[in-house]
C-alpha positions as semicolon CSV with decimal commas, in nm:
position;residue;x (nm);y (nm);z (nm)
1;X;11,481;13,822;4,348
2;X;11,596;13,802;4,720
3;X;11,518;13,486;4,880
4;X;11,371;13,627;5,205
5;X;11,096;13,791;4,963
6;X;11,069;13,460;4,778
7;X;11,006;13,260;5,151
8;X;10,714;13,474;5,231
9;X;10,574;13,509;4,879
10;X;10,526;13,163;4,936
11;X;10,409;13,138;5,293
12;X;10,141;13,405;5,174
13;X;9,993;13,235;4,842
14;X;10,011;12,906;5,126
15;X;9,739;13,075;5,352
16;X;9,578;13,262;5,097
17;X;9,507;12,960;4,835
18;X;9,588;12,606;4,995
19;X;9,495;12,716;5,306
20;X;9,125;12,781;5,243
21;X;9,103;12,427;5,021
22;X;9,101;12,301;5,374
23;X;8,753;12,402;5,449
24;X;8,642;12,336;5,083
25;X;8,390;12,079;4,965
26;X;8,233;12,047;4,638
27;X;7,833;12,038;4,705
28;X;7,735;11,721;4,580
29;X;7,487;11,724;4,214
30;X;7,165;11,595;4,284
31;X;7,057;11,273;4,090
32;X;6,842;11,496;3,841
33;X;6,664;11,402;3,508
34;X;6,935;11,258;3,294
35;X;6,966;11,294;2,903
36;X;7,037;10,974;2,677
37;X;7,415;11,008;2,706
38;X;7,359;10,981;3,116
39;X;7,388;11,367;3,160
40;X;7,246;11,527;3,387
41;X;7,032;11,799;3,254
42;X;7,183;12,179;3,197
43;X;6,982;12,332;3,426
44;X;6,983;12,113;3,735
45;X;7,383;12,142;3,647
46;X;7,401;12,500;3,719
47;X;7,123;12,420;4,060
48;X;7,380;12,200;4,211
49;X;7,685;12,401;4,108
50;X;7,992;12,353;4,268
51;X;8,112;12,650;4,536
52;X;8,369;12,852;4,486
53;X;8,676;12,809;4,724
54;X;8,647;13,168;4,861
55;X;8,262;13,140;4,875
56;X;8,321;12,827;5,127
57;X;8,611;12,993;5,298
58;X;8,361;13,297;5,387
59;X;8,069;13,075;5,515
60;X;8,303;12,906;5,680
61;X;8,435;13,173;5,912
62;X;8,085;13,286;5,952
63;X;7,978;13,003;6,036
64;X;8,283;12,982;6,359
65;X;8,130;13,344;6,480
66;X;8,337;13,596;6,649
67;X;8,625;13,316;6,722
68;X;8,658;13,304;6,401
69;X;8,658;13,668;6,387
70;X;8,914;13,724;6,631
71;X;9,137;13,452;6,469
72;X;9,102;13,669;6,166
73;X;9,237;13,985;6,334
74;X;9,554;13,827;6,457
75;X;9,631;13,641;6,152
76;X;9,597;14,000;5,994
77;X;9,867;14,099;6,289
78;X;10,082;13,844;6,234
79;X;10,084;13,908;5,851
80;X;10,134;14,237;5,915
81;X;10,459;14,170;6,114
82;X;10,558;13,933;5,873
83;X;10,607;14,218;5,594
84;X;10,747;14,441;5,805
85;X;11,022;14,169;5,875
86;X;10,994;14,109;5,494
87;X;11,128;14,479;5,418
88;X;11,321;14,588;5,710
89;X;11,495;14,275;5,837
90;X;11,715;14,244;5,502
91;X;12,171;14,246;5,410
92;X;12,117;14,623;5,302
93;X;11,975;14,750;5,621
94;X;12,227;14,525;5,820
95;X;12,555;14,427;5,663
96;X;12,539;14,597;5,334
97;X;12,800;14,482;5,068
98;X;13,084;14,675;4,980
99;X;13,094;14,950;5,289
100;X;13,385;14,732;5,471
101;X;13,577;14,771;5,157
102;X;13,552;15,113;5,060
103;X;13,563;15,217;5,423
104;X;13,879;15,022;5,474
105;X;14,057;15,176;5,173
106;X;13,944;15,549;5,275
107;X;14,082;15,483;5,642
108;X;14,441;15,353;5,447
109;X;14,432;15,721;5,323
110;X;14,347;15,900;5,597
111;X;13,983;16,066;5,440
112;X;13,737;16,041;5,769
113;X;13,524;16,275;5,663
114;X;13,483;16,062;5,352
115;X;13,416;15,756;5,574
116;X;13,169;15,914;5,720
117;X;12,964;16,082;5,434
118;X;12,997;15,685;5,293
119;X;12,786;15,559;5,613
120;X;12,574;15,858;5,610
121;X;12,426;15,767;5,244
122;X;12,446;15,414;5,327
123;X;12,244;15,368;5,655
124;X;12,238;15,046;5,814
125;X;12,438;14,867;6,114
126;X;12,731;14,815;5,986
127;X;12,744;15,181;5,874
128;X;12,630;15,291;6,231
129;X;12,958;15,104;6,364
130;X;13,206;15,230;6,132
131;X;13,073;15,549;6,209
132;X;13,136;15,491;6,597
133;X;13,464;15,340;6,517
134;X;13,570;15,661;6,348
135;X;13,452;15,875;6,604
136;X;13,675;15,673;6,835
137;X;13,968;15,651;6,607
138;X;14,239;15,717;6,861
139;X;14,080;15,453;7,127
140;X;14,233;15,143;7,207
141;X;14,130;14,793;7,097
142;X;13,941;14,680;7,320
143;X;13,752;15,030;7,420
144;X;13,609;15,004;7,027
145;X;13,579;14,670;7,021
146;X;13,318;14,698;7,345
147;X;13,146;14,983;7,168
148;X;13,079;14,803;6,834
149;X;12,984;14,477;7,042
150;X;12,733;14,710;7,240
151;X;12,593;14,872;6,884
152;X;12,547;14,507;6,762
153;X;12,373;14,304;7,012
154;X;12,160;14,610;7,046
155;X;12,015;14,653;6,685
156;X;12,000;14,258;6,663
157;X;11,792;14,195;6,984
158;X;11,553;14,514;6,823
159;X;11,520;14,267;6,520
160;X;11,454;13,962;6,720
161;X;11,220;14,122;6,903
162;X;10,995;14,252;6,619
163;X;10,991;13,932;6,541
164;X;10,832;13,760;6,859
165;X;10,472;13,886;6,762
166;X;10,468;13,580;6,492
167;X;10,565;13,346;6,780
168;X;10,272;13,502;6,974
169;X;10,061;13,472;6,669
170;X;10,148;13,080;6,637
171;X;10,082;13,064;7,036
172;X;9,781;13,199;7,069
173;X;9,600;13,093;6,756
174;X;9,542;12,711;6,835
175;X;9,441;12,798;7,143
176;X;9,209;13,000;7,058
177;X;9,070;12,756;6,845
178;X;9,109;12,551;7,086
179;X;8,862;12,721;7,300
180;X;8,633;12,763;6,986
181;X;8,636;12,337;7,021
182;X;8,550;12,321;7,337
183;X;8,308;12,599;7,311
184;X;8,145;12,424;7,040
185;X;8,125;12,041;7,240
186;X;7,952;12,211;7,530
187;X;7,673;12,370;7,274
188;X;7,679;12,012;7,107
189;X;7,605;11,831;7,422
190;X;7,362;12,074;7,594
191;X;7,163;12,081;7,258
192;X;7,144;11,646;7,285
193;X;7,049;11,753;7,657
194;X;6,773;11,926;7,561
195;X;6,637;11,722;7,220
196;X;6,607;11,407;7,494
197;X;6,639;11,014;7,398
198;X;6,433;11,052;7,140
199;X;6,544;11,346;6,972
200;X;6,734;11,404;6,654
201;X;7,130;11,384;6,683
202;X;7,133;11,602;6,380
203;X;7,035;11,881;6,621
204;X;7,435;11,904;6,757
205;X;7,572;11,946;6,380
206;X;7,615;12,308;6,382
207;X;7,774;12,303;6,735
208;X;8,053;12,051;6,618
209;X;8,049;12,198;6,299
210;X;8,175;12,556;6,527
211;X;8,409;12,360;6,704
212;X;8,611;12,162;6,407
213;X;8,599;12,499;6,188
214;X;8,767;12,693;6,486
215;X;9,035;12,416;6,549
216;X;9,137;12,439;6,176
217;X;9,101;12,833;6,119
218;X;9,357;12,831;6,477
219;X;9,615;12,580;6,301
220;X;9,581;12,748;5,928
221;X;9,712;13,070;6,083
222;X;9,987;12,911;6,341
223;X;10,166;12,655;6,129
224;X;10,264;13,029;5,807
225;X;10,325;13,221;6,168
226;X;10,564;12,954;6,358
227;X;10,726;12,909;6,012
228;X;10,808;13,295;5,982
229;X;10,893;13,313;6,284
230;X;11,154;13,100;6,296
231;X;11,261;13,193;5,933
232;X;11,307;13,545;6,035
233;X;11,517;13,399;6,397
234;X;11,698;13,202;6,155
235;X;11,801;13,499;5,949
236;X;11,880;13,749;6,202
237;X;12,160;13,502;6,320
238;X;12,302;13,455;5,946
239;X;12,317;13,814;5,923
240;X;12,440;13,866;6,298
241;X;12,740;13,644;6,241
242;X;12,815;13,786;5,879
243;X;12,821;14,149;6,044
244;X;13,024;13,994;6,341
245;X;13,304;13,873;6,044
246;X;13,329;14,217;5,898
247;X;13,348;14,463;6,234
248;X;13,595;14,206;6,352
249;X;13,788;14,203;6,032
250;X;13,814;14,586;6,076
251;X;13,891;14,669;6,368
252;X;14,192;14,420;6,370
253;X;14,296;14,597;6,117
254;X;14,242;14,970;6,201
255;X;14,280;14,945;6,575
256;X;14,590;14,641;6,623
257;X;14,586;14,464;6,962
258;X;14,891;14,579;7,060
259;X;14,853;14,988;7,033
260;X;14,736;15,166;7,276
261;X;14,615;15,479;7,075
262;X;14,578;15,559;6,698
């Protein structure tokens, strides 16, 4: 299995099952009638049962209102970008193996057209530069050698920047929840405000509850999206420099420094 698929099968079983253990808590059994053994009794058992990690999840977010929401919605972007990275930033669509090889023998026997019809069925790139490189088969060094630098740097910076969204994602998230925190400490204090000296502290719970809730939901989604983020960065680069090693390696040998024209 490719590794890049591996990565994020892991990031996404990371948010989808530790990350919710965060915000679980086993409701505590109540000190029922007990049976000899010390037991408590069957059906007091199944009164205090313990909640399900996706029930608390859900009551969770519910409970953080429509910060919570919108943290939601841009985890689902960031996701979302994260799979389309997953299935169109991999070697085939960049640097695919073997078309430097079998392109370099056809050129040795002078079949362009078969060149060609190889990148055509093999789209990617690479394949996109030998094709230009063909095209310009009687140019000089350095004329190709700007040309395939231009096709290059172009298709990589596309890749880098469908990547960015996660680094938005991992921006904007905490700080969002963030403003869910301080959202919540204003409704905790004004609610003290109003209960007086003498009234019950309790009455601020929910209101902190909001604001701790928020601050995790923002950090659950930023630390999977920074990680992708630079995961995918990291892997643009590896391919970059392997594509880098094979245009270079052919056009020193189809188009030599010190010819003019081929």
């Amino acid at each position: 299995m490719n590794k890049s698929i591996v990565s994020v099968v892991f990031l996404w079983v990371f948010l989808t099952v530790f990350s919710p253990l965060t915000f679980c808590q086993e409701v505590p059994v109540a000190s029922g009638t007990n049976d000899i053994a010390g037991n408590v009794v069957a059906d007091e058992v199944e009164e205090y049962e313990i909640l399900t990690t996706q029930g608390v999840f859900v009551q969770k977010v519910k409970e953080s209102g429509k910060t919570g929401i919108a943290l939601l919605l841009i985890s689902i972007a960031g996701f979302a970008c994260a799979f389309e990275r997953l299935f169109n930033l991999r070697k085939a669509n960049i640097v695919p193996s073997g078309i430097a090889s079998k392109s370099n023998k056809l050129w040795k026997e002078g079949k362009y057209d078969e060149i060609e019809a190889l990148v055509d069925a093999n789209p990617s790139t690479l394949s996109r530069i030998i094709r230009l490189m063909v095209e310009h088969r009687n140019g000089g060094h350095a004329d190709v050698s700007n040309l395939a630098g231009d096709v290059a740097s172009r298709e990589l910076r596309v890749h880098m920047q469908r990547a960015y969204p996660l680094a938005i994602v991992a921006t904007v998230s905490p700080l969002l929840g963030l403003f869910g925190t301080v959202y919540g400490m204003i409704g905790a204090f004004e609610s003290v405000a109003l209960a007086g000296k003498m009234g019950d502290p309790s009455v601020m719970a929910s209101d902190i509850s909001f604001a701790l809730i928020t601050t995790a939901l923002g950090l659950v989604i930023a630390v999977p999206a920074l990680i992708c983020f630079h995961f995918f960065k990291i892997r643009t680069n590896i391919l970059g420099l392997a594509l880098e090693e094979q245009v270079n390696h052919l056009i020193i040998r189809w188009f030599p420094i010190d010819s003019k024209s081929k």
